[in-house]
C-alpha positions in Angstrom: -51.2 128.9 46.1 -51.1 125.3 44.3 -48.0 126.9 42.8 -46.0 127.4 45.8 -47.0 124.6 47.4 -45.6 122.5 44.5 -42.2 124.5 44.6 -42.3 123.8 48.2 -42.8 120.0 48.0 -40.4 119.5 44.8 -37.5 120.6 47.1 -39.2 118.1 49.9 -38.7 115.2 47.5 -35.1 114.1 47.8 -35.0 114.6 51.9 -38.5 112.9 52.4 -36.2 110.3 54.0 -35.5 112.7 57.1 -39.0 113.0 58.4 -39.2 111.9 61.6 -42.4 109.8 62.0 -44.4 109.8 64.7 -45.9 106.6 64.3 -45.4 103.7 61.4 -47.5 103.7 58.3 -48.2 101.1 56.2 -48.8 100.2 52.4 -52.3 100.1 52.5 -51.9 103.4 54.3 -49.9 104.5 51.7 -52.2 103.2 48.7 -55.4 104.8 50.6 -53.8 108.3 50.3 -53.0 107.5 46.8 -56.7 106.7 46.4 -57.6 110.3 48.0 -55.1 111.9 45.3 -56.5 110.6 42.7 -59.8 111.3 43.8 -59.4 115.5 43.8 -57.3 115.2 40.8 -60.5 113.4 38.6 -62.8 116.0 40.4 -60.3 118.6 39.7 -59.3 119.4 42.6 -56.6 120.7 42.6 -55.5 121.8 45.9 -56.8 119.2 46.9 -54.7 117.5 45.2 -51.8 118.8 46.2 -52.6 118.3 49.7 -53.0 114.4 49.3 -49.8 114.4 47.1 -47.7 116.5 50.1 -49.3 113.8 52.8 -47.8 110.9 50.3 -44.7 112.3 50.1 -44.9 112.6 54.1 -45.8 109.1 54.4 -43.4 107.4 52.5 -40.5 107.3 54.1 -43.2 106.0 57.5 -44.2 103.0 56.0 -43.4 99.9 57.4 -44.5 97.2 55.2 -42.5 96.1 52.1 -44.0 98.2 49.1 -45.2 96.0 46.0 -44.0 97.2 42.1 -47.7 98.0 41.0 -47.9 100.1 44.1 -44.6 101.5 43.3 -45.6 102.6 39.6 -48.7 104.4 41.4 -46.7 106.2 43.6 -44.2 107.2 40.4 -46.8 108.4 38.4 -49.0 110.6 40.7 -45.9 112.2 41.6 -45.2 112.7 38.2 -48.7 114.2 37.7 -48.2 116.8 40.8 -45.2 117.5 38.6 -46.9 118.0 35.3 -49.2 119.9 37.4 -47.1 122.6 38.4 -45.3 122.7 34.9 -42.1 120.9 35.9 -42.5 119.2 32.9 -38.8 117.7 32.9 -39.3 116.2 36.6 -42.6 114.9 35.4 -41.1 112.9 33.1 -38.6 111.4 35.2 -41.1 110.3 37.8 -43.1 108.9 34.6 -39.8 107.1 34.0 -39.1 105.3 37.0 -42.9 103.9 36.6 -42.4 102.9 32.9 -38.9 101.2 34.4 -41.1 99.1 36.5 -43.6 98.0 33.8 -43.1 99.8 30.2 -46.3 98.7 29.4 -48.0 100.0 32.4 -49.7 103.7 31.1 -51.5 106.4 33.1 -55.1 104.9 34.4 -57.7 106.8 31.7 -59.5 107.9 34.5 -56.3 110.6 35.3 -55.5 111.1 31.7 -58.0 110.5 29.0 -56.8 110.2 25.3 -55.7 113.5 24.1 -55.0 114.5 27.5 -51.4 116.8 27.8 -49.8 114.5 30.3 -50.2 111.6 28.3 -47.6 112.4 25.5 -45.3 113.0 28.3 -45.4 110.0 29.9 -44.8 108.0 26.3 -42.0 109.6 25.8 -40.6 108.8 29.2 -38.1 106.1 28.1 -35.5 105.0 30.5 -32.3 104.0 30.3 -31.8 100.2 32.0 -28.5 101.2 33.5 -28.5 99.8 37.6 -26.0 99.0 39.9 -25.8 96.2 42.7 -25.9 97.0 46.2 -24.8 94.5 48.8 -27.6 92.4 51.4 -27.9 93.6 54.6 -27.0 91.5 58.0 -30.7 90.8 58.1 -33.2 90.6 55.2 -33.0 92.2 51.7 -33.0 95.1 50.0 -35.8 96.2 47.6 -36.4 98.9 44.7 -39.4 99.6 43.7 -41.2 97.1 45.6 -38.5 94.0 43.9 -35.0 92.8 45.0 -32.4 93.6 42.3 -30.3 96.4 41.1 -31.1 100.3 42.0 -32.2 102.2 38.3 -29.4 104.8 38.5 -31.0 106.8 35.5 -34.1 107.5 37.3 -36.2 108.1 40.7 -36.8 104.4 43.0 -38.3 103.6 46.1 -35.7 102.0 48.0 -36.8 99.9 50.9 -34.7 97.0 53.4 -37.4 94.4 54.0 -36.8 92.2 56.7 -39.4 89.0 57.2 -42.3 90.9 56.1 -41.4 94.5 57.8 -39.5 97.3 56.4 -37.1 98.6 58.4 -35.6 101.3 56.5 -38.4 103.4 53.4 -36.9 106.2 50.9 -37.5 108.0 48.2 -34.6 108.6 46.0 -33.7 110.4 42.9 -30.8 109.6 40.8 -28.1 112.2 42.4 -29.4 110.9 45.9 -27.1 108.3 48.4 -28.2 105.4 49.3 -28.8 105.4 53.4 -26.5 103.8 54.6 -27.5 100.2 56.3 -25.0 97.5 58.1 -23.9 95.4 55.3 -24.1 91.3 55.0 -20.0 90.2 55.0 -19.6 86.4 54.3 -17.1 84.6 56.8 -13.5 83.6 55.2 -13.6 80.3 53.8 -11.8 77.8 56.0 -12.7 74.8 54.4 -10.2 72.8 52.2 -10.4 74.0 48.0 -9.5 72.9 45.1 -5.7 73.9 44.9 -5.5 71.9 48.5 -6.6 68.7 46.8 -4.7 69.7 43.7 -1.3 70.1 45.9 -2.1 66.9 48.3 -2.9 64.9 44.4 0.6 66.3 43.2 2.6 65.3 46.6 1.0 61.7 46.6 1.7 61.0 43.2 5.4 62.5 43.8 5.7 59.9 46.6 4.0 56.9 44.4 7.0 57.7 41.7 9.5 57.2 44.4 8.4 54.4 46.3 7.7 53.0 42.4 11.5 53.9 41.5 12.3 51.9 45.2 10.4 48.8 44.3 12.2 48.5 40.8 15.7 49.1 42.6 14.7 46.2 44.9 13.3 44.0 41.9 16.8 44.8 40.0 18.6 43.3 43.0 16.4 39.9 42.3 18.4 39.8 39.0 22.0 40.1 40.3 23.6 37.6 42.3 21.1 37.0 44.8 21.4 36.6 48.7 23.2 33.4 50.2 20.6 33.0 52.8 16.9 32.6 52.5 16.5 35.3 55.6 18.1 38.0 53.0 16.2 36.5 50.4 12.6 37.2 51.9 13.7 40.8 53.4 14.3 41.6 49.6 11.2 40.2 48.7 9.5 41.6 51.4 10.7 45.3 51.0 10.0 44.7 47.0 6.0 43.7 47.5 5.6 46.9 50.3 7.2 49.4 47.9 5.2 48.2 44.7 1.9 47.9 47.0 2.4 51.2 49.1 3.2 53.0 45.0 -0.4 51.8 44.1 -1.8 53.1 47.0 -0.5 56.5 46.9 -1.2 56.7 43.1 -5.1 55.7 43.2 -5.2 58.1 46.1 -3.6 61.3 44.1 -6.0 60.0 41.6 -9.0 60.1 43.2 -7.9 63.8 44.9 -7.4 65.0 41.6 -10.6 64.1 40.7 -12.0 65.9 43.8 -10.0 69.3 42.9 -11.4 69.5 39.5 -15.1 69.4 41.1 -14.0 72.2 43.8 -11.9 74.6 42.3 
């Protein structure tokens, strides 16, 4: 009976997610089952159990609350004793896996698996690999694994939550070979605002000007060293377009120097 039931719930596992819930659970909700699960399994009760496992599994993909990661590791490793249970010893260990990925020194509670206990030499040799890969925000909140925003574990099972301001929205159970739901993703608006290579360009084309205006002022100087003009009207315009080019040239120059300056810091 246990048997079956096991075969019937390891196939339940990856599709938990498309239970349709009738009402929203939370992680305390979660955590009690848990507590019931563990409860038949140090009374060895087994079908019961079983039972409590199946109505965790059920559960899951309910709750509404952001799980935490010691919650998470609970969740990994009862599954992965309902596993052992039913001698799907390789399963097992991956479930014992995605706890130790949480917290490698986090070991099964002596109360499930006293020293010398089977299970326990399964679960120390449950290394995983650190391989993850980044998934983008969502338009609203975060995304969580395991109970923590970062990378998915792509070696071994996660609990994969979106937890916006305190409530989950979305709640699965996934195994390595299973998608990610899919969820509207977070895309950042085009930058509009001037960058570095604007700055950069506007510093080149202001210095380019200063140099002419520069080459301008020394043509007019040169003209002070030629014959000069017979009137004193001439005299001043020369003078006058001299001290405009040479002032207008430090102008422009302090000015592609200071947006230089400004495209270095916002490149």
């Amino acid at each position: 009976m246990v048997t079956l039931a096991a075969a019937v719930l390891a196939l339940a596992i990856p599709a938990a997610g498309a239970q349709d819930c009738a009402e929203p659970a939370s992680a305390e909700q979660l955590a009690s089952t848990l507590d019931a699960a563990e409860a038949a399994w140090i009374s060895a009760d087994e079908a019961g159990f079983v039972l409590k496992v199946e109505e965790a599994i059920l559960e899951l993909p309910c709750v509404a609350t952001p799980i935490d990661p010691a919650l998470a590791i609970r969740y990994h490793q009862e599954i992965g004793l309902w596993l052992f249970l039913t001698q799907q010893h390789e399963l097992a260990q991956d479930a014992f896996a995605a706890a130790r990925r949480i917290d490698p020194d986090a070991s099964l509670p002596a109360a499930l698996a006293p020293a010398g206990h089977p299970a326990l030499d399964l679960y120390a040799s449950s290394a995983p690999e650190p391989s993850a890969v980044t998934f983008p925000a969502p338009v609203t909140g975060r995304v969580l694994f395991d109970g923590a925003p970062g990378e998915r574990p792509t070696t071994v099972n996660t609990i994969f939550q979106i937890e916006v301001e305190g409530t989950a929205s979305l709640t699965r159970y996934l195994r390595p070979d299973s998608a990610v739901p899919s969820y509207e993703v977070y895309i950042p608006p085009p930058e509009t605002g001037p960058r570095g290579w604007h700055f950069a360009v506007g510093a080149g084309a202001l210095a380019a000007a200063s140099g002419g205006l520069l080459l301008a002022a020394r043509s007019t100087q040169a003209s002070f060293q030629e014959p000069p003009p017979d009137n004193l009207e001439d005299l001043d315009a020369l003078y006058g377009r001299n001290r405009a080019f040479s002032t207008t040239s430090a102008v422009l120059a302090g000015t592609a120097g200071a947006l230089g300056v400004v495209a270095v810091f916002t490149w």
